[in-house]
SEDO-265273 format. One record per residue (C-alpha): x, y, z. Coordinates in steps of 0.5 Angstrom, whole numbers, padded with zeros to 4 digits. Last residue first. Layout:
<pts>
PT      x      y      z
PT      X      Y      Z
...
</pts>
This chain:
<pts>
PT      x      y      z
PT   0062  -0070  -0189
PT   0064  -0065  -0195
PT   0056  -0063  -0196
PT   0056  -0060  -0190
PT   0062  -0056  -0189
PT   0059  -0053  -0196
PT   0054  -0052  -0194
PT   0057  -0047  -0187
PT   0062  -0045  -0191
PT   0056  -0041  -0196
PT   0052  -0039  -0190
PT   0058  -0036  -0186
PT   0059  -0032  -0193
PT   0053  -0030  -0193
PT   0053  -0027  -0186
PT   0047  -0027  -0181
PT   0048  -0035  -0180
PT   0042  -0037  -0176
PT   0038  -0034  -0181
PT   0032  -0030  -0180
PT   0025  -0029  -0178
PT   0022  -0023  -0174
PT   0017  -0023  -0168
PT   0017  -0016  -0165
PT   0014  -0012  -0159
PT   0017  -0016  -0153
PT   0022  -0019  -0156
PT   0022  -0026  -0161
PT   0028  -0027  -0167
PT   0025  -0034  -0170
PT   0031  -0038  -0172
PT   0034  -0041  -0179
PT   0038  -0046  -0182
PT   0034  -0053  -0180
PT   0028  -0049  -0183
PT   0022  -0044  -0181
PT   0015  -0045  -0182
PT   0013  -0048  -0175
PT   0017  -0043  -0171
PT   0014  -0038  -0175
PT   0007  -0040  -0175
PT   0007  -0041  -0168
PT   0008  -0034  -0167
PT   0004  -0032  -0172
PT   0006  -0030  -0179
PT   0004  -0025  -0182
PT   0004  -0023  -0190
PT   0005  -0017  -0193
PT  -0001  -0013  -0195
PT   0000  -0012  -0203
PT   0004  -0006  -0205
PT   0001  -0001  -0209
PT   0006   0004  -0210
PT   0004   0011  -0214
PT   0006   0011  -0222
PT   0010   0017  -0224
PT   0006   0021  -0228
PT   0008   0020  -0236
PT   0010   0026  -0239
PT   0016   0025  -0236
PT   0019   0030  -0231
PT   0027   0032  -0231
PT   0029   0033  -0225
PT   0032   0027  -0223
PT   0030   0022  -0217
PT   0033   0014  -0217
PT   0027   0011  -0213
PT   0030   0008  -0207
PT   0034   0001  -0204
PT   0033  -0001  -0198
PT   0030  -0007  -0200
PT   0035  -0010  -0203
PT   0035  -0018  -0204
PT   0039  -0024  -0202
PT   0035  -0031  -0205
PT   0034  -0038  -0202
PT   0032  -0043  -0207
PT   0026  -0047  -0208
PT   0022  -0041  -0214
PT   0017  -0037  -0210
PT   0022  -0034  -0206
PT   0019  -0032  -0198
PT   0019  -0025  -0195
PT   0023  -0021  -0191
PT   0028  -0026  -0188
PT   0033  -0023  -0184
PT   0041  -0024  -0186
PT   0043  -0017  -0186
PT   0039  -0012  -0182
PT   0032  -0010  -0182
PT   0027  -0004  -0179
PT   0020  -0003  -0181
PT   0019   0003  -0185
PT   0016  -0001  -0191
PT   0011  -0007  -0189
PT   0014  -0014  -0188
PT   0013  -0021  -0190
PT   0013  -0021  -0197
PT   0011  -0025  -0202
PT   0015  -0027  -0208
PT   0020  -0025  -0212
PT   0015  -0021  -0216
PT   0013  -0017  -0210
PT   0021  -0015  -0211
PT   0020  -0008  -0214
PT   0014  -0007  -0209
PT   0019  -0008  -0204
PT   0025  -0004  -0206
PT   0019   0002  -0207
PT   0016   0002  -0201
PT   0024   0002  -0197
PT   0024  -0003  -0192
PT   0030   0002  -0186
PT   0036   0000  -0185
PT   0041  -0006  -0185
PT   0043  -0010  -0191
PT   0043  -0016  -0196
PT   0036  -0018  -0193
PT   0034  -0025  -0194
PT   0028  -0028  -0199
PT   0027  -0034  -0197
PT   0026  -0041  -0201
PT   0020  -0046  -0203
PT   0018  -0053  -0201
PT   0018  -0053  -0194
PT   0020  -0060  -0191
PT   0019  -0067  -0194
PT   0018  -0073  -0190
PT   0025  -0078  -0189
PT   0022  -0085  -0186
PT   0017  -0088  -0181
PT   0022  -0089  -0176
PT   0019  -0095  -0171
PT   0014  -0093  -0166
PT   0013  -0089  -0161
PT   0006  -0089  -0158
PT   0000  -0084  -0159
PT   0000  -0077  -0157
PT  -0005  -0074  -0158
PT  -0008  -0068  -0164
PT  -0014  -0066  -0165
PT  -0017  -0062  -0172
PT  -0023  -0058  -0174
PT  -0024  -0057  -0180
PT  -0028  -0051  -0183
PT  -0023  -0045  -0184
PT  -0023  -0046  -0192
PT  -0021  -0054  -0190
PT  -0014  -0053  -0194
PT  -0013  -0046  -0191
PT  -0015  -0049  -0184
PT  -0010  -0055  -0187
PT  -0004  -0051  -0188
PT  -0005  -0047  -0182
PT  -0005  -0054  -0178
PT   0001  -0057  -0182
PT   0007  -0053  -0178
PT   0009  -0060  -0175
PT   0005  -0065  -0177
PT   0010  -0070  -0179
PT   0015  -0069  -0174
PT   0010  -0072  -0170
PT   0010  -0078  -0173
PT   0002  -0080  -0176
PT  -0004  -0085  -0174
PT  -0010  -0082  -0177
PT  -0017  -0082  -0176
PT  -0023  -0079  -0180
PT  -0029  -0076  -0178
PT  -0033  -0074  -0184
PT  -0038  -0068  -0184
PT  -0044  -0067  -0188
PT  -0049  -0066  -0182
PT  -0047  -0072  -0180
PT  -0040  -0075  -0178
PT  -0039  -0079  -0184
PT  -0033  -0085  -0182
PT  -0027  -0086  -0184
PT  -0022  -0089  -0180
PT  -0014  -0091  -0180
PT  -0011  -0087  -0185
PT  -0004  -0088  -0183
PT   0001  -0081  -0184
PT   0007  -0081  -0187
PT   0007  -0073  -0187
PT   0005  -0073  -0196
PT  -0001  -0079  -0193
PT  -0004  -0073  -0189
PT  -0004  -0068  -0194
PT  -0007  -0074  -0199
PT  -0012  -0076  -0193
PT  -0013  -0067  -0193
PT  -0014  -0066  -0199
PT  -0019  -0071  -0201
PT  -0023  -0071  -0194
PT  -0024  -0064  -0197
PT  -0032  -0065  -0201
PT  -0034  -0069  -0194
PT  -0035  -0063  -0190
PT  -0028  -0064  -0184
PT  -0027  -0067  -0177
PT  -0020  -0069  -0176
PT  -0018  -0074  -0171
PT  -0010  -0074  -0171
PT  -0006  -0080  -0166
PT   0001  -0078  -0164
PT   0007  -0082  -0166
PT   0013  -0081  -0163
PT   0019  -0084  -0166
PT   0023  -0090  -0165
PT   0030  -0092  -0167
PT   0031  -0100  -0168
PT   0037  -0102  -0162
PT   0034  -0109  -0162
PT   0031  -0110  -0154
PT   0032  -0103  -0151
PT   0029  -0100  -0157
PT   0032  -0093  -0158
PT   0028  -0086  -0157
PT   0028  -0081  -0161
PT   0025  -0074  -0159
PT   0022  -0069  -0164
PT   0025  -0063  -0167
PT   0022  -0056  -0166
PT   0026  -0050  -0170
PT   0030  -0046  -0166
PT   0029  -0040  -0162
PT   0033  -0033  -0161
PT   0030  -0030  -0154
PT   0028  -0023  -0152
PT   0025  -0022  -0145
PT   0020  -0017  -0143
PT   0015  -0021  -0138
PT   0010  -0022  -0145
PT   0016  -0025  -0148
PT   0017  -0029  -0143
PT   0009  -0031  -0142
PT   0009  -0032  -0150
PT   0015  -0037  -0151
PT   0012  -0040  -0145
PT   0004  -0041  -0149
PT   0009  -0043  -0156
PT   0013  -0049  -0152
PT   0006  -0052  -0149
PT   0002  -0051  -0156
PT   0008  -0054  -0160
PT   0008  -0060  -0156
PT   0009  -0064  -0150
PT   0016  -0061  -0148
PT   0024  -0061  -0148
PT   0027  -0054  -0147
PT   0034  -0054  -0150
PT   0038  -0048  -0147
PT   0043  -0044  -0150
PT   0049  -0039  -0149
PT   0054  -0044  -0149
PT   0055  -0048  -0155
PT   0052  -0055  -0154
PT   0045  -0054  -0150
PT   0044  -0053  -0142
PT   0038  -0058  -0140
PT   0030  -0056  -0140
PT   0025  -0061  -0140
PT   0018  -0059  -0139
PT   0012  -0064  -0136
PT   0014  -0062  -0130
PT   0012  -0056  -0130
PT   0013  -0052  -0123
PT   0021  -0053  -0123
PT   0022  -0053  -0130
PT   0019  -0046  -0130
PT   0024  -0044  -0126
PT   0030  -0047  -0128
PT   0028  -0043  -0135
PT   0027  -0037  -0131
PT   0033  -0037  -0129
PT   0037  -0039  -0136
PT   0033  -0033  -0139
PT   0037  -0029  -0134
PT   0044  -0032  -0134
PT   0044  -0031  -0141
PT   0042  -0024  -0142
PT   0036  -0021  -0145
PT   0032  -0019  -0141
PT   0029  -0011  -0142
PT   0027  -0013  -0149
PT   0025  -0007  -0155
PT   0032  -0005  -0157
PT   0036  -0011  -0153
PT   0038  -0014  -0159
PT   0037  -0010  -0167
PT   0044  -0013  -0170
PT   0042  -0021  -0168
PT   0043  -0024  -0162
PT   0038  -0026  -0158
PT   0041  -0031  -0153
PT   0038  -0038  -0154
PT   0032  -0042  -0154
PT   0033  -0049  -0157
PT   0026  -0053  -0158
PT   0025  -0059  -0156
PT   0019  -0064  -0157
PT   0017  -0071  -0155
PT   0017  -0070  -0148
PT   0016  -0076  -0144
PT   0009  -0078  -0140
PT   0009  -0078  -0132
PT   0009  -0083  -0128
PT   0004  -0081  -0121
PT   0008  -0081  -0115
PT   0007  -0087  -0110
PT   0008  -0082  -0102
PT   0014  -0082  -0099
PT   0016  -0087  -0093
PT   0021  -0085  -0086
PT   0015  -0081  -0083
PT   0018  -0078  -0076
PT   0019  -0071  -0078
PT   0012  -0070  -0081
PT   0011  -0071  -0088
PT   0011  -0068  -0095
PT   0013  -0073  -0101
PT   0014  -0069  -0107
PT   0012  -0070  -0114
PT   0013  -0063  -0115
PT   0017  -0059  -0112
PT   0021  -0058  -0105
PT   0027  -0053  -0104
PT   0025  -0047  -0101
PT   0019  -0050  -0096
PT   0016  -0045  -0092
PT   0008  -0044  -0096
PT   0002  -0050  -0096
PT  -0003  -0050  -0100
PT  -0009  -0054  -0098
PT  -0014  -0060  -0101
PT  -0018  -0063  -0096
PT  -0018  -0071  -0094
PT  -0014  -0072  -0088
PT  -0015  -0065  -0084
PT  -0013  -0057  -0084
PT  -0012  -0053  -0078
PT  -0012  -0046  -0077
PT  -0013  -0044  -0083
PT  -0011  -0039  -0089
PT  -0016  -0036  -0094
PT  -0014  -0038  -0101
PT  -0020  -0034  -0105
PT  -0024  -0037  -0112
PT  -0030  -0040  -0107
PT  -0026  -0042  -0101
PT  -0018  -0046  -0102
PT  -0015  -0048  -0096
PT  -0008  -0044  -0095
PT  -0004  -0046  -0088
PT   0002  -0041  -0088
PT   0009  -0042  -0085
PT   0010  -0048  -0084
PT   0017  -0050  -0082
PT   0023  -0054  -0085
PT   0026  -0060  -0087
PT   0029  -0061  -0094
PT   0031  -0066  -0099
PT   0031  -0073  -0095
PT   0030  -0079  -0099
PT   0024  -0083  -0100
PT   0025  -0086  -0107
PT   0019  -0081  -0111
PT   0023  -0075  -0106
PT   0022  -0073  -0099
PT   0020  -0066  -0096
PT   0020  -0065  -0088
PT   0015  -0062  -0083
PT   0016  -0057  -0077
PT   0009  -0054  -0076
PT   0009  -0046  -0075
PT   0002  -0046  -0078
PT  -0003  -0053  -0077
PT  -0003  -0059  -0080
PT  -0006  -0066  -0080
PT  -0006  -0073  -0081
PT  -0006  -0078  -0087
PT  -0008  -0076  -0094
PT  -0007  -0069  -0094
PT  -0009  -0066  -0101
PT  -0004  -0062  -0105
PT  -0002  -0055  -0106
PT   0006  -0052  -0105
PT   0006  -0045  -0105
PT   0014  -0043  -0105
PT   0015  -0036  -0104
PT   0010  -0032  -0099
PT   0010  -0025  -0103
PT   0012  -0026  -0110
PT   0009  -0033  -0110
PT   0012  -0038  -0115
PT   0007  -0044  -0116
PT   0008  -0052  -0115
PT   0002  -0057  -0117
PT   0001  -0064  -0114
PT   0005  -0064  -0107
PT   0004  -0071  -0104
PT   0002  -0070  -0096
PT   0003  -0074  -0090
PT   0002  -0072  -0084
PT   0002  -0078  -0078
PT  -0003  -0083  -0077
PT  -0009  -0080  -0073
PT  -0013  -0076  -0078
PT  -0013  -0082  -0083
PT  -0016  -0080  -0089
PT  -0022  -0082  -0094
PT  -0026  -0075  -0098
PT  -0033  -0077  -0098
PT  -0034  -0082  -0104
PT  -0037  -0078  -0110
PT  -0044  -0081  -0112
PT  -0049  -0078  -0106
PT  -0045  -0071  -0106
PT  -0044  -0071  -0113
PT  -0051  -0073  -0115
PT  -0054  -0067  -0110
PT  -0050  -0062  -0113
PT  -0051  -0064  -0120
PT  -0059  -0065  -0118
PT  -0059  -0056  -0116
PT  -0056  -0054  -0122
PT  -0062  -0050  -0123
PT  -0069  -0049  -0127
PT  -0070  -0055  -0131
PT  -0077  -0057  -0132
PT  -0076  -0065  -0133
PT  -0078  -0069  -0141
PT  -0069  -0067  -0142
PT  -0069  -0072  -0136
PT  -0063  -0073  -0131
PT  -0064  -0065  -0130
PT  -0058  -0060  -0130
PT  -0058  -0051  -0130
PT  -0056  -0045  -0131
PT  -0056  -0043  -0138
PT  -0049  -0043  -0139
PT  -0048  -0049  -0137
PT  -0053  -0052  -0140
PT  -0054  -0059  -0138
PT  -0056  -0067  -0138
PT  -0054  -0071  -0134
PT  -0052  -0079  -0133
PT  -0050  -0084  -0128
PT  -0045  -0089  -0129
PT  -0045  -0097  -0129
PT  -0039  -0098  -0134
PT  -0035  -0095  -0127
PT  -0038  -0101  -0123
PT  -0037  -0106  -0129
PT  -0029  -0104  -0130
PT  -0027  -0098  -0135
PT  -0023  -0102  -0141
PT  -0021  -0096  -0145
PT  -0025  -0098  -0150
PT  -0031  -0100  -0146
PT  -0031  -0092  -0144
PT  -0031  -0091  -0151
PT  -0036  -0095  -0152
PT  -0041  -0091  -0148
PT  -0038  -0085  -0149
PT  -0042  -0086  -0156
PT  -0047  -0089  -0154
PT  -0049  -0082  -0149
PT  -0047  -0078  -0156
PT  -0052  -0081  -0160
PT  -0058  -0080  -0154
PT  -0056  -0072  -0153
PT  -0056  -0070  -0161
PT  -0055  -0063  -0160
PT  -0056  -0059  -0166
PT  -0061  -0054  -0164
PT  -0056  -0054  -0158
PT  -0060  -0053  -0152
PT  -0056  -0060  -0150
PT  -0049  -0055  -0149
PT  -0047  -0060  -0143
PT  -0047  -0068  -0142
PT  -0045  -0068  -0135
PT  -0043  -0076  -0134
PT  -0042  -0078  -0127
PT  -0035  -0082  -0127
PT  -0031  -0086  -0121
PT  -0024  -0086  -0121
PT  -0020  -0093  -0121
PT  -0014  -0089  -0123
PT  -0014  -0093  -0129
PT  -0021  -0090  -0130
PT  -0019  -0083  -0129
PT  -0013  -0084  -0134
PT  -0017  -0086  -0139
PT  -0021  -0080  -0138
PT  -0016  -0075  -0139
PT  -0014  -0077  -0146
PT  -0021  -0080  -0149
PT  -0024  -0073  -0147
PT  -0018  -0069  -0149
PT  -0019  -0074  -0156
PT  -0026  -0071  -0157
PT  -0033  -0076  -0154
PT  -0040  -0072  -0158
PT  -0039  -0065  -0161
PT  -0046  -0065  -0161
PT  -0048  -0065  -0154
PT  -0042  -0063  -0152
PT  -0038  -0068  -0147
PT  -0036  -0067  -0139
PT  -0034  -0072  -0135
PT  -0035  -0071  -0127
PT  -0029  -0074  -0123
PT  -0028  -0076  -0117
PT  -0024  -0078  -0111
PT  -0020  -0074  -0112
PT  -0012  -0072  -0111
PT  -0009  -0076  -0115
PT  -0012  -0074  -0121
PT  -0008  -0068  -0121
PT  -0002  -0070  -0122
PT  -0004  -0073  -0128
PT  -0008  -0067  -0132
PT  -0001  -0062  -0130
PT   0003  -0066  -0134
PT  -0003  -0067  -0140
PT  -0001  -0059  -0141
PT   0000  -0061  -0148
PT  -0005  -0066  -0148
PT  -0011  -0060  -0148
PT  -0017  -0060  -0143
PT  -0013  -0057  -0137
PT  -0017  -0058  -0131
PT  -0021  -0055  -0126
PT  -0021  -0058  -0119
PT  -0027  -0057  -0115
PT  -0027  -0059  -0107
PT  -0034  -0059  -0105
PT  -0035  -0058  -0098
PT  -0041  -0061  -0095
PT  -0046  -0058  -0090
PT  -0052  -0057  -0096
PT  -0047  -0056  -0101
PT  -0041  -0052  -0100
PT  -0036  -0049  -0105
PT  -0029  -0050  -0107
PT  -0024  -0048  -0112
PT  -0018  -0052  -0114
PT  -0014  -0049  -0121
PT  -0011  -0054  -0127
PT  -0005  -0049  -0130
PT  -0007  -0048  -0138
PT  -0015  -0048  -0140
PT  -0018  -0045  -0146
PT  -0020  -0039  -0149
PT  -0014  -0038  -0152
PT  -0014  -0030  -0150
PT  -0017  -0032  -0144
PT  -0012  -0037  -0142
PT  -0006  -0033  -0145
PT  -0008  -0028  -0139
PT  -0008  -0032  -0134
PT  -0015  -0032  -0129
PT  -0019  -0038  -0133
PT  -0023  -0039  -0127
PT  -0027  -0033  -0127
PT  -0029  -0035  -0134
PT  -0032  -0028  -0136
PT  -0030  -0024  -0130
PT  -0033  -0023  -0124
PT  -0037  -0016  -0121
PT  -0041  -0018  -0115
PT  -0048  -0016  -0115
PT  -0051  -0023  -0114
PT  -0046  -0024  -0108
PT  -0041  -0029  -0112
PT  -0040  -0036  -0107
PT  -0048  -0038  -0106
PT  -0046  -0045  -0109
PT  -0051  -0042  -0116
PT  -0046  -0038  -0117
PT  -0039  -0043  -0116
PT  -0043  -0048  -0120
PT  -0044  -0044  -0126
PT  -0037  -0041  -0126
PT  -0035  -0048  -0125
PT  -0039  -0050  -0131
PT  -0036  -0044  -0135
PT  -0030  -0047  -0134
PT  -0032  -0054  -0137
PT  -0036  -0051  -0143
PT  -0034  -0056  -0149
PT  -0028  -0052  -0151
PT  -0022  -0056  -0150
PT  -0024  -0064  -0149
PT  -0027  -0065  -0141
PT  -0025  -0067  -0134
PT  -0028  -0064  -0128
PT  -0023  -0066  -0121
PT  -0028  -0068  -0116
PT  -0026  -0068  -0108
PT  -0031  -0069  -0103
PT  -0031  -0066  -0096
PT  -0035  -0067  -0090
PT  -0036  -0062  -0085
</pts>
């Protein structure tokens, strides 16, 4: 059977995993009776809570005798890592813009680097039932960016579709009935090269993704360029410079058959299989047979520009809510997670007890803060501080810049340019985007943009739409101003008294509700004034029995102020930590105590 490989690349939220949805019904994979999740392909918990795509996934269908290998990519920079590596393993791939939204800086992201691989395009111009679908502006557009990206002449010469993914169908012509999904089918097979390998060389196969299996173990998924395998086959593992890691057996041959891994007698050059018996290989992995001395090129992967510091969670409240919450373990599953996602760093941390964790952004640390607290871990984390680098040629430190395209009604293109200035961003384009919208481009430091999307969805009245990619590093732009009020802190342990809190709203807003556990050094609400200031929220109403005329005033408190926890790791300061369990994000100081606090400024302003 002959096979293609296609990778369907696309910005988050332009309708790329209801497509294979759609492709995987009208395939004949789903019986038509078949109870099948919304988004089938989104099977992780967070993916379908955010609704958009973390780990890239293959599924396959089969198309008049051919076998389509379909692999769901992630849209969002963030996961960039895994977009990568599984560009390798295709010989195709499948651009998919929003009719109305037109070309975003996912779709610029994954597609230069389609291109650079030599990859060539079908272009799927989704969502055109939309009554605000502007197909034909939209189909420019991508022209010119495909210019801008330096797309060769054969890539330039693209074929073009226009669909609705949720309706079912694709047509070449929007003047044609449309009925099914049928011509994008047919454009793959005829468009995508058939998959290319040598069967009679020895096997050889580069691992683009890693997944930890209860069951089998290591499953290592990657597309076999040269030869073959079977179950029970010795094979060896290599490293990017060819040295030996580990040799082992095959225990299982998985190909990938609609949304299941089925296992096989004997997959061929040119499909994409996951393997399991290997202990120590991961990602970017050569594996081969016994008598195969050279690895496999390996795709570079962009550096983290962010870290954060998780440590041991060890406030007065620890271990109530958590069921993991040493540092033995914490360090495992951070190992763990580093040997899947090669885009995460993770190193031991100054002090002991803590791990700095390095990544691609805020987005990418804040989905793992979420899976572990989800699996029952308690962790203290720090706030994210960017990566510097220094110029090898004049020893000038640099810093990563990222490139901001916001969409906003032109009466907030005022706030958000002054927003964007205050965080040393540089205005590099502005331009109406109909409809009364502008589009502007910004270049500005990552550190700068830290914590700012909340202010600016409250800036834009929940309206602006803001993306974000990593541009280059460029010389340090400067000091930029953090957050510019104080904290409320805690000066005791117990239960939030209604009462305390409603005499200290004056103070500030709060960030608690009454009854809520508290400790010493824990913020529960923000000073209005930019200093920090101790409070007492324990303390009741002095009760005597003498009655007033006057009938006691009930409580009204304002609802408190919640934090998300992305919202969390953003607001916080140098000298604070997000307290994260299972069932509670908490705020608070580094040092619980305020004397510590004290002697520790004053250590800093000696040096």
């Amino acid at each position: 059977m002959q096979i293609r490989n296609i990778a369907i690349i696309a910005h988050v939220d332009h309708g790329k995993t209801t497509l294979v949805d759609c492709l995987l019904r009208q395939s004949g994979s789903f019986r038509t009776n078949q109870q099948v999740a919304e988004r089938a392909m989104d099977s992780n918990d967070l993916e379908r809570e955010r609704g958009i795509t973390i780990l890239a996934k293959v599924t396959s269908v089969v198309w008049n005798d051919v076998r389509i290998n379909i692999v769901d990519t992630p849209g969002h920079a963030d996961f960039g890592g895994e977009v990568e590596r599984i560009l390798s393993m295709v010989d195709g791939v499948v651009v998919l813009v929003d009719a109305a939204e037109g070309p975003m800086p996912q779709t610029k992201f994954v597609t230069g680097k389609a291109l650079r691989l030599g990859l060539r395009p079908i272009v799927l111009i989704n969502k055109a039932d939309r009554p605000d679908a502007r197909a034909e502006e939209v189909l420019d557009e991508i022209f010119d960016l495909f210019v801008g990206l330096e797309a060769s002449d054969e890539q330039l010469d693209f074929p073009v579709l226009y669909a609705s993914a949720k309706q079912g169908w694709a047509i070449d012509d929007l003047a044609k009935p449309h009925t099914d999904m049928a011509p994008l089918f047919d454009m793959i097979v005829k468009h995508v090269p058939p998959a290319k390998g040598e069967p009679e060389k020895p096997f050889r196969m580069l691992v683009t993704t890693l997944e930890a299996n209860p069951f089998l173990g290591r499953v290592l998924t990657g597309r076999i360029l040269e030869g073959s395998i079977k179950p029970n086959a010795n094979i060896k593992a290599l490293t990017r410079d060819g040295k030996l890691i580990e040799s082992g057996r095959i225990t299982k041959v998985l190909a990938f058959r609609g949304l299941e891994r089925t296992g096989v007698e004997l997959a061929e050059a040119g499909d994409i299989v996951a393997l399991t018996g290997l202990k120590e290989a991961t990602v970017a992995d050569t594996l081969c047979d016994p008598l195969v001395e050279e690895a496999l090129p390996a795709q570079p992967i962009d550096p983290p520009t962010l870290a954060m510091t998780f440590s041991v969670n060890d406030s007065p409240l620890a271990g109530r809510e958590g069921d993991k919450v040493t540092s033995r373990v914490i360090r495992a599953r951070l190992m763990r997670e580093a040997e899947g996602n090669v885009a995460l760093q993770v190193k031991d941390a100054e002090g002991g007890d803590a791990y700095e964790v390095a990544g691609r952004g805020e987005l990418q640390l804040g989905v793992l803060i979420e899976t572990m607290r989800r699996e029952g871990f308690e962790l203290s984390i720090s706030r994210p501080r960017v990566l510097f680098r220094n110029d090898p040629a004049t020893g000038q430190q640099l810093e990563p810049i990222e490139e901001i395209v916001i969409d906003v009604d032109e009466e907030y293109t005022g706030v958000v340019v002054e927003k964007m200035a205050q965080r040393k961003g540089e205005l590099t384009e502005m331009r109406p985007s109909g409809g009364g919208k502008s589009r502007l481009v910004f270049h500005a430091p990552s550190r700068g943009m830290i914590g700012y999307h909340g202010e600016f969805l409250t800036d834009t009245r929940g309206t602006g739409i803001m993306n974000r990619l990593f541009h280059n590093y460029a010389p340090y732009k400067g000091p930029i101003a953090g957050r510019r009020n104080g904290v409320l802190i805690a000066n005791g342990e117990g239960v939030a008294v209604a009462y305390a809190l409603w005499n200290l709203e004056e103070r500030g807003p709060m960030m608690i509700d009454p009854g809520v556990q508290i400790y010493e050094g824990m913020i529960i609400g923000e000073h209005t004034r930019d200093n920090d200031l101790e409070v007492n929220a324990l303390k009741g109403k002095q009760l005597t029995n003498i009655r007033t005329t006057s009938k006691d005033e009930a409580v009204r408190l304002t609802p408190p102020r919640r934090l998300s926890l992305e919202q969390a790791i953003a607001y916080i300061e140098d000298d604070e930590l997000v307290e994260v369990t299972p069932s509670s994000i908490r705020l608070r100081k580094r040092l619980l105590k305020p004397e510590d606090r004290k002697r520790a400024k004053k250590a800093v302003a000696a040096q």
